[in-house]
LOTI-165784 format. One line per 8 residues: for each residue x, y, z of C-alpha. Coordinates in Angstrom, 3 decimals. Each point is the difference from the previous one (the first is absolute). Example, Ala and Ser with C-alpha at 12.3 -4.5 7.8 and 13.67 -1.06 7.14 Angstrom:
2
12.300,-4.500,7.800 | 1.370,3.440,-0.660
//
This chain:
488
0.000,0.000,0.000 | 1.574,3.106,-0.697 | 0.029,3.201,2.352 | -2.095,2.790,-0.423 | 1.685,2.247,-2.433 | 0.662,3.050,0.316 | -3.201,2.523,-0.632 | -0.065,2.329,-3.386
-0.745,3.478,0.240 | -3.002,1.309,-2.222 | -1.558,3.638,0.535 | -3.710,-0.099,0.029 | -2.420,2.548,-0.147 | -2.214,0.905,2.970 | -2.950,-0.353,-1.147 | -1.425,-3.974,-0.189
3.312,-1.389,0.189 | -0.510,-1.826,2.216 | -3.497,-1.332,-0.078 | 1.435,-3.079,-1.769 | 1.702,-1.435,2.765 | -1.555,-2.315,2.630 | 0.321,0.776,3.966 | 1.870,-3.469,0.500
1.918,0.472,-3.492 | 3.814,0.159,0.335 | 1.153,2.930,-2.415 | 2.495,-0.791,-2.608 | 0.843,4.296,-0.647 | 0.636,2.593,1.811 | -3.316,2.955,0.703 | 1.419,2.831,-0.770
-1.666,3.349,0.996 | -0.624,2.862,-2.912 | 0.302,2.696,2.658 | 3.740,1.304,1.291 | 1.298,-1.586,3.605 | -0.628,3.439,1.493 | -3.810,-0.289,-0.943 | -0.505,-3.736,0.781
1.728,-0.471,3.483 | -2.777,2.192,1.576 | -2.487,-2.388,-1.316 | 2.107,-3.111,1.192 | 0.157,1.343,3.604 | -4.243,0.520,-0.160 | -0.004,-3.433,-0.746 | 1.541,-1.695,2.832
-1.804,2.713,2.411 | -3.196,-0.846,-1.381 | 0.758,-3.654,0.364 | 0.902,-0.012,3.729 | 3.556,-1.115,-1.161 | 2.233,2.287,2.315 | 3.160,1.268,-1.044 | 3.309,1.676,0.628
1.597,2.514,-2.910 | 3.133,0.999,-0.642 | -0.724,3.329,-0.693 | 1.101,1.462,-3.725 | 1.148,-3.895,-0.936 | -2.913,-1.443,-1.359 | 0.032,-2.662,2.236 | -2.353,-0.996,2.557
-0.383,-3.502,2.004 | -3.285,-1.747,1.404 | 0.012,-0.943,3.968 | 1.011,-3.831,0.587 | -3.932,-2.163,-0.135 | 0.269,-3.883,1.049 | -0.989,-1.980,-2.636 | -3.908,-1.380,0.115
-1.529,2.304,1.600 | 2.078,-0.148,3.515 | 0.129,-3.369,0.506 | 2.020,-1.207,2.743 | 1.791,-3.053,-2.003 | 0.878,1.686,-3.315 | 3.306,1.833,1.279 | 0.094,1.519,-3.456
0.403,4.058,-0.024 | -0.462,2.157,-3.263 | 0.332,3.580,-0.508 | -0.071,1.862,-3.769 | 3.349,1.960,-0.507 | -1.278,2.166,-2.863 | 1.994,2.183,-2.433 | -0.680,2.624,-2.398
1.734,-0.149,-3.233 | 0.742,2.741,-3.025 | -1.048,-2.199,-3.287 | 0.328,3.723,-2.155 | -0.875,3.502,0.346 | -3.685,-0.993,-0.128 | -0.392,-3.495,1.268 | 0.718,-1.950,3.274
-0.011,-2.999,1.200 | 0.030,-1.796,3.984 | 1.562,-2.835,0.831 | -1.329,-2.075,2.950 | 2.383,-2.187,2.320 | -1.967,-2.494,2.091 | 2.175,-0.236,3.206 | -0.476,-3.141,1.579
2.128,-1.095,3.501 | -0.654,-3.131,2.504 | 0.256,-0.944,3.056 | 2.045,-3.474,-0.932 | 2.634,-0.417,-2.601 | -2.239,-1.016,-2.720 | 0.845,3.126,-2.377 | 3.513,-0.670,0.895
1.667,-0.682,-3.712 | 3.691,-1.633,0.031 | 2.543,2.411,0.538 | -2.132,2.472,1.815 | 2.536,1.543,1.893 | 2.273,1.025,-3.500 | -0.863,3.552,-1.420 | 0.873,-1.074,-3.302
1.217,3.275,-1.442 | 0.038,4.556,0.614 | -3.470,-0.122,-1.547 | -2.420,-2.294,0.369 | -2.457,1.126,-3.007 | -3.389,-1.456,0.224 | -1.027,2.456,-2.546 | -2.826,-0.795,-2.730
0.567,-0.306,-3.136 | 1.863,3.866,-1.010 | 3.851,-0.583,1.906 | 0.099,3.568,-0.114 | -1.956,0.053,3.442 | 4.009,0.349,1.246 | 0.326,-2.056,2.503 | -3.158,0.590,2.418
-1.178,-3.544,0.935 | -2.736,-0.479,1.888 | 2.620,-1.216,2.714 | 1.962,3.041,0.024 | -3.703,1.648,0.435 | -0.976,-2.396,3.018 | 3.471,1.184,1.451 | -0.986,4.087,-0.374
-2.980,-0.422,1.154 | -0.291,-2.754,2.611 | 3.424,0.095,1.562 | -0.083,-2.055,3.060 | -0.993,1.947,3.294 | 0.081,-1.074,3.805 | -0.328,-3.368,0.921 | -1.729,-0.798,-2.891
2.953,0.174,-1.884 | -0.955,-3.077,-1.617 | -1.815,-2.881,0.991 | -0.995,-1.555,-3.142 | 1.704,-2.970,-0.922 | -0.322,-0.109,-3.709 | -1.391,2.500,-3.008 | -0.093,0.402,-3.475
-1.060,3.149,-2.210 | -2.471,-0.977,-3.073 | -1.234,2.201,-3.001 | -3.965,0.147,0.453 | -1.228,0.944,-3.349 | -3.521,-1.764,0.642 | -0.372,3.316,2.887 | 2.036,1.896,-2.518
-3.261,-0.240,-2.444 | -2.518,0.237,3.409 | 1.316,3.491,0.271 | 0.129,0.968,-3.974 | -3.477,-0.860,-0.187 | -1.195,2.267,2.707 | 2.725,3.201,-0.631 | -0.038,0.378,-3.685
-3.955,0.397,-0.755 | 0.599,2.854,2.782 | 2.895,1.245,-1.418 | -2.034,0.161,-3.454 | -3.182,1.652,1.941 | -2.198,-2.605,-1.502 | -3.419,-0.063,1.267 | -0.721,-3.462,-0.247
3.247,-1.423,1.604 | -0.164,-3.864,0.830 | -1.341,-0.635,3.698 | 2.231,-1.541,2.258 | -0.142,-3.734,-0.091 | -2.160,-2.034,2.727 | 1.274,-2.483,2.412 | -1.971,-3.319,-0.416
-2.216,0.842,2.916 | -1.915,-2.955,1.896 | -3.944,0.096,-0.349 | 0.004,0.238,4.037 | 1.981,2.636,0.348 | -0.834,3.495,1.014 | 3.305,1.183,-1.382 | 3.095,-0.552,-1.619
3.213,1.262,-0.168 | 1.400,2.248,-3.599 | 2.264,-1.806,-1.991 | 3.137,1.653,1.666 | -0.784,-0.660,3.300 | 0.624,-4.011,-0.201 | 4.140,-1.299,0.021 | -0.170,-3.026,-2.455
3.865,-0.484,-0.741 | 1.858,0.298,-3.279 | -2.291,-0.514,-3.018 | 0.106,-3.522,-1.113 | 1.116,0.174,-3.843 | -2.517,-1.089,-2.065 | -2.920,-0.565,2.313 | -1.702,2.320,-1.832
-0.740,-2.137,-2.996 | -1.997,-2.844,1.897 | -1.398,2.308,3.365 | -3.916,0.376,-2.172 | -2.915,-0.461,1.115 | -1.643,-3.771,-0.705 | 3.408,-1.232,-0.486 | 2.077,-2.856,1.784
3.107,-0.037,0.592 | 1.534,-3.906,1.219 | 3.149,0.529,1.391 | 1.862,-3.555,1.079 | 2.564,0.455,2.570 | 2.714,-2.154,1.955 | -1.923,0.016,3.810 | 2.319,1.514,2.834
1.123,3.147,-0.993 | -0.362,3.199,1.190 | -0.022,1.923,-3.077 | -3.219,-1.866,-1.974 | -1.889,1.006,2.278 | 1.768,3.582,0.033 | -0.903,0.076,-3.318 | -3.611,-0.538,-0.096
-0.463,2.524,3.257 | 1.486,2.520,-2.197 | -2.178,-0.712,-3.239 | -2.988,0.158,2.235 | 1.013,3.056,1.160 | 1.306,1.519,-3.760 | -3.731,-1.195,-1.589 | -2.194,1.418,2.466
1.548,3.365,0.593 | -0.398,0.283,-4.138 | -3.360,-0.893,0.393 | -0.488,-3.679,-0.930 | -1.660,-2.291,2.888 | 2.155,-2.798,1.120 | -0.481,-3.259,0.758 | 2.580,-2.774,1.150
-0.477,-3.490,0.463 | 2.226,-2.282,2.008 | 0.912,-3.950,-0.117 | -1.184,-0.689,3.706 | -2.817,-1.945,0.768 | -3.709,0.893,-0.364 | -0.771,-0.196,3.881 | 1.925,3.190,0.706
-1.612,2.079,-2.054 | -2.149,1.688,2.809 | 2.902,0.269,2.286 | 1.609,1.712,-2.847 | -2.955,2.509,-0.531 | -0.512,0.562,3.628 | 4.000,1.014,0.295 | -0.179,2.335,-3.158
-3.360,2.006,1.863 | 1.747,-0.251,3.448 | 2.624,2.557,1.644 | 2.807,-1.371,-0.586 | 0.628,-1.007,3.679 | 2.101,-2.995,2.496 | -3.934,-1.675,0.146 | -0.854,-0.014,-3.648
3.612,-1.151,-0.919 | -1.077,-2.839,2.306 | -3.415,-0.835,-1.148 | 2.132,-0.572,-3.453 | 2.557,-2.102,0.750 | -2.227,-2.050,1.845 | -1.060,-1.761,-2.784 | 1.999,-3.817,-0.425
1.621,1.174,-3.626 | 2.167,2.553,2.077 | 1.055,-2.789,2.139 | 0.925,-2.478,-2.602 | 2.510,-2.572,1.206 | 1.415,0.722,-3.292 | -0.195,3.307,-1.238 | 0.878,0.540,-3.785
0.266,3.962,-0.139 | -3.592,0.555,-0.628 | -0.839,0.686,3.742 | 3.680,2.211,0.515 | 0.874,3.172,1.751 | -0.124,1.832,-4.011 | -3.541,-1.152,-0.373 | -1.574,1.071,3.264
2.121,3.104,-0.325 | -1.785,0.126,-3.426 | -3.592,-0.110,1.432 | 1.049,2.523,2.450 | 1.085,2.581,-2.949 | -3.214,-0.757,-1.745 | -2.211,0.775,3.471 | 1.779,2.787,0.009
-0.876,1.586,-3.086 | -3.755,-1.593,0.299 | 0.101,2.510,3.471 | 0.698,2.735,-1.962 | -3.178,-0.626,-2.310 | 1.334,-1.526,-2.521 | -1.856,-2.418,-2.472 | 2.824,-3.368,0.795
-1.646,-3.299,0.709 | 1.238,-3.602,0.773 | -1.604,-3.348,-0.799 | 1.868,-3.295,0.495 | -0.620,-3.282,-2.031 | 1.971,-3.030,0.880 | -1.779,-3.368,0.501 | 3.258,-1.933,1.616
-2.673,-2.771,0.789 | 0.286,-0.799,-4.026 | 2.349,-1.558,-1.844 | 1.396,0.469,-3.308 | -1.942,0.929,-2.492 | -2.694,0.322,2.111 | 1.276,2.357,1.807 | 1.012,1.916,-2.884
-3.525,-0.127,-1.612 | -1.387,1.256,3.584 | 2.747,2.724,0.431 | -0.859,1.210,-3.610 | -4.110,0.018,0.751 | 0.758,1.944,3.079 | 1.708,2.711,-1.947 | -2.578,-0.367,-2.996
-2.272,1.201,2.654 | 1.560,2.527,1.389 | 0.953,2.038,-3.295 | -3.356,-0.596,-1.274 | -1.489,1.335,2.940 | 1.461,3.014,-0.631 | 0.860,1.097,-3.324 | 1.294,3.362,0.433
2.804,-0.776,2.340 | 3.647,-0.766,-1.056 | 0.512,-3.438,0.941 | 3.774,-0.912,1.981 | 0.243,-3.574,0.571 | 2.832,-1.657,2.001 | 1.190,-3.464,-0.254 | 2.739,-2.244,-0.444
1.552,-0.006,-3.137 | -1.006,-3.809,-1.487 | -3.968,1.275,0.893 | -0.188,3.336,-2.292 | 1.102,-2.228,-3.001 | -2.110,0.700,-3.036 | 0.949,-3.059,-2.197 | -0.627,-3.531,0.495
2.063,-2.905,1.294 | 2.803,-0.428,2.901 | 3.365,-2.021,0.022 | -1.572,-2.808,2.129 | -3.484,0.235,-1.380 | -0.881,1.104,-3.534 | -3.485,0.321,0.555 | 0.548,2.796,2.518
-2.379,3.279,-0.138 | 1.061,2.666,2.137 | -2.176,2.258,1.619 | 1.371,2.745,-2.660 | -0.924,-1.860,-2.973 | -3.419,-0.366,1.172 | -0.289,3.333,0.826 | 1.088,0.999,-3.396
-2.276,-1.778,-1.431 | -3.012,1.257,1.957 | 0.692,3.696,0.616 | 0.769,2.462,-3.028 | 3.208,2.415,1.187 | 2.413,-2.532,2.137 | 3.624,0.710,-0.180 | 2.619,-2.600,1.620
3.191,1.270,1.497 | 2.878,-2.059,1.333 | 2.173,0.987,2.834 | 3.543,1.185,-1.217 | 2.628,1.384,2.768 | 3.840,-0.066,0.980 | 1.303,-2.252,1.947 | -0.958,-0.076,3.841
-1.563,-2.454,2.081 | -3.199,-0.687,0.936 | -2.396,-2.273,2.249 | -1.460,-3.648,-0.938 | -0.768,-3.127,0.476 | 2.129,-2.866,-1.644 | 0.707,-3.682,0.274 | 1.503,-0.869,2.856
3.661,0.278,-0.126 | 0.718,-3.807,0.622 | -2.110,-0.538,-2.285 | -3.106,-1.454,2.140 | -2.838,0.930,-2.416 | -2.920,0.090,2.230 | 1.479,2.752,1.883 | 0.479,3.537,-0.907
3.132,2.213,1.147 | -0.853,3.503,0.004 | 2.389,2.989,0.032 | 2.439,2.222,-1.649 | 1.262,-0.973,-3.767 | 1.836,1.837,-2.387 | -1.471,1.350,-2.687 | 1.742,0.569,-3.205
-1.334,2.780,-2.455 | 1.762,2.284,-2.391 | 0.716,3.878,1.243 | -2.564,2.384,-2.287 | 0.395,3.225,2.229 | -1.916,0.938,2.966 | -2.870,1.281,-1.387 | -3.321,-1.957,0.229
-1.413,-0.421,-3.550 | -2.628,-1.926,-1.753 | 1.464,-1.255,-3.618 | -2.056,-1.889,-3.100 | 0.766,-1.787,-2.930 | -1.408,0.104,-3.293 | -1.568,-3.540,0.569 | 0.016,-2.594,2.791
3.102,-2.262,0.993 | -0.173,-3.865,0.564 | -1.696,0.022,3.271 | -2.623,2.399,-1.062 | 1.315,3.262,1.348 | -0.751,3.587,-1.550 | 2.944,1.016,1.705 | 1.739,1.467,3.438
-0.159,1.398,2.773 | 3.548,0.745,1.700 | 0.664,0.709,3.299 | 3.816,0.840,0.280 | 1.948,-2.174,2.991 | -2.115,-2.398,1.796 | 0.405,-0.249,4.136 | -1.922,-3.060,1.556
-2.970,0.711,2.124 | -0.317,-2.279,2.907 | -3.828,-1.002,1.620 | -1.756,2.843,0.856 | -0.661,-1.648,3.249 | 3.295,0.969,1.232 | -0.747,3.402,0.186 | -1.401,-1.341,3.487
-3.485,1.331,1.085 | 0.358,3.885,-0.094 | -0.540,0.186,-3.911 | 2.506,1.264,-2.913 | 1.247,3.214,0.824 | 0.542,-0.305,4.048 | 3.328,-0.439,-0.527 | 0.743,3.808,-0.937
0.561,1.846,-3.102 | -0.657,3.584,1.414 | 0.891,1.860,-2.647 | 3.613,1.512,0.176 | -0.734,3.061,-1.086 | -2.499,1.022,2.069 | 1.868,3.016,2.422 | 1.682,1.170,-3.482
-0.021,3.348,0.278 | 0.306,2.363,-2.788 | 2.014,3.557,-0.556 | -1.715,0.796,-3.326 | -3.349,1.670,-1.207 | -2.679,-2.456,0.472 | -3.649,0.079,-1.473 | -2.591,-2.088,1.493
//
């Protein structure tokens, strides 16, 4: 798979430009502003006011940055923290352009790249695509403007600055119908907002992580996305939080189904409606799946941390359900027809909804036929053949480890050893992206989604009784204090 390459610049007009382009849509060209710097920046600043998204400027620099949010919403077990470093740039006399950093920083090591502690050269040039930005990375911006104060010098134990054109475009499409006085500017886009809720939050107001690449194409209403993973990581389900968070906040209702077993389906709904607290952690782990002498990475730390991120953004009023469809009593192809009916069901049910369905990777096959049984139809090939817009994905990643259950070491096959394996993958970048082909492969695949470097999950019982979360991830930032202009 190759990299993302690097962007093209292209100067648009204001007007309509940018109409074309979908809220989940990752831009292959620059938006580029028909108005000088001068004239746009005021416009840029009224943006983040008006969207609650407080900043500090550097005053005459064209440069402002976004207070640190915790990823999903607050949660207390992402230990992910973003701020926008944004930066006005000079395309000509008359045009402009911004360029949007996502700064992201953790708690844990997990941004950590090899050879973190080298400064590679004088200038460390993040620049877009026009070098002649000399030599003001977003790092040597992060370094102005957040230098490292009191005894929050720095706590984080990991970062990593990323170019956000998907916000990039968020912000064209608001500033440049005002900067061209149109009267009949777009309206803001709407969060998926849940039919219960009295109110929900604006589109800026909700942390959903680095755009996954690609998403864009297969987040649609009525549509179904299969994505087969390798159970006992912590990034899958990661992965899906995030799209759940990236589809509703463009306006598409989500809905995600899991591989565990029918009977927890109202323990699952009664955890998504509840607070969040020690007693309804309890009430779901309570159920004998959680407990499972031998747990496979379905029922880890990643996934309950995943239903957590997804009650979270539910609290908010957000239009995110859950519906589970496992029938472990089955076997074989039985249980595939019965996985695929429950499904069926659910998509049929309701039409309008975009359709995220986990499960492991042999199960969200869409051809026929298995090394050790020919005859084999998996749950995906069913589905394909029932539904009208199902799209198969495959799990592709670097190499980690990760969670499961094998064959007993010494090689007693009625008994199951459980733990962490290595995983071998091949290193596409860190970015989370979605990828198809022109056709399906062998297995019946439409194509990927990657994950970067897997880290095993273990049982999400081991969290003990107090829930994900209680072990801390305060944010690190939180006494920051800053020395610059701030607008709230």
């Amino acid at each position: 798979m190759m990299r993302l390459a690097t962007v093209l610049a292209c100067v648009f007009m204001v007007t309509g430009c940018a109409a074309h382009r979908g809220e989940l849509d990752y831009p292959d060209r620059e938006a580029v502003y028909d108005r000088p710097l001068a004239e746009m920046w005021p416009e840029v600043r009224g943006f983040f006011t008006r969207n609650e998204l407080s900043f500090r400027e550097d005053k005459g620099s064209m440069v402002l940055e976004t207070e640190w949010r915790q990823e999903f919403g607050g949660s207390r077990i992402s230990g992910f923290f973003h701020r926008y470093m944004v930066v006005g740039r000079r395309e000509t006399p008359t045009s402009s352009k911004l360029q949007i950093f996502r700064i992201t920083k953790s708690v844990n090591k997990t941004l950590s790249p090899p050879g973190n502690q080298i400064d590679w050269g004088v200038n460390r040039n993040m620049g877009g695509p026009n070098q002649e930005d000399k030599g003001q990375s977003v790092e040597d911006f992060e370094d102005r403007l957040a230098f490292p104060r009191g005894e929050n010098g720095f706590f984080a134990e990991s970062g990593q600055g990323q170019r956000d054109m998907v916000m990039e475009w968020r912000v064209f499409r608001e500033v440049a119908p005002l900067l061209a006085k149109e009267e009949n500017a777009p309206q803001p886009v709407r969060v998926a907002k849940a039919p219960d809720a009295k109110e929900a939050p604006s589109q800026f107001a909700v942390e959903c992580g680095l755009p996954i690449i690609g998403l864009g194409k297969q987040a649609k209403p009525g549509a179904v996305l299969l994505l087969g993973e390798m159970h006992g990581t912590q990034e899958v389900p990661r992965f899906v939080a995030q799209a759940s968070c990236q589809a509703t906040v463009a306006g598409i209702p989500v809905t995600v189904g899991l591989e565990l077993p029918l009977e927890n389906q109202g323990r699952v709904d009664a955890f998504l409606e509840s607070q969040g607290g020690e007693e309804d952690w309890l009430k779901l782990m309570e159920a004998p799946f959680w407990r499972s002498p031998y747990p496979d990475g379905r029922g880890s730390a990643a996934m309950a941390n995943m239903l957590e991120h997804l009650r979270q953004l539910r609290a908010q009023g957000l239009d995110v359900d859950v519906f589970v469809f496992d029938h472990p009593k089955a076997n074989g192809q039985q249980r595939e027809d019965a996985m695929a009916g429950t499904v069926a069901f659910q998509v049929e049910s309701s039409p309008r909804r975009f359709h995220m369905v986990l499960s492991g990777n042999i199960h969200a096959r869409t051809k026929q036929g298995l090394p050790w049984d020919k005859k084999h139809r998996p749950m995906g090939l069913l589905l394909k053949q029932r539904l009208d817009s199902v799209v198969s994905l495959d799990m592709a990643y670097d190499t980690g480890t990760t969670w499961i259950c094998s064959v007993d070491s010494k090689g007693v096959r009625d008994r199951l050893d459980c733990g962490v394996r290595e995983a071998k993958g091949k290193d596409n970048g860190e970015r989370y992206f979605v990828h198809t082909w022109d056709s399906t492969n062998a297995e019946g695949y439409h194509g990927v989604f990657y994950v970067g470097a897997v880290n095993a999950s273990a049982p999400a019982i081991r969290l003990g009784e107090q829930g994900p979360g209680k072990e801390g991830s305060k944010s690190p930032f939180a006494r920051e204090e800053g020395k610059l202009a701030s607008s709230h």
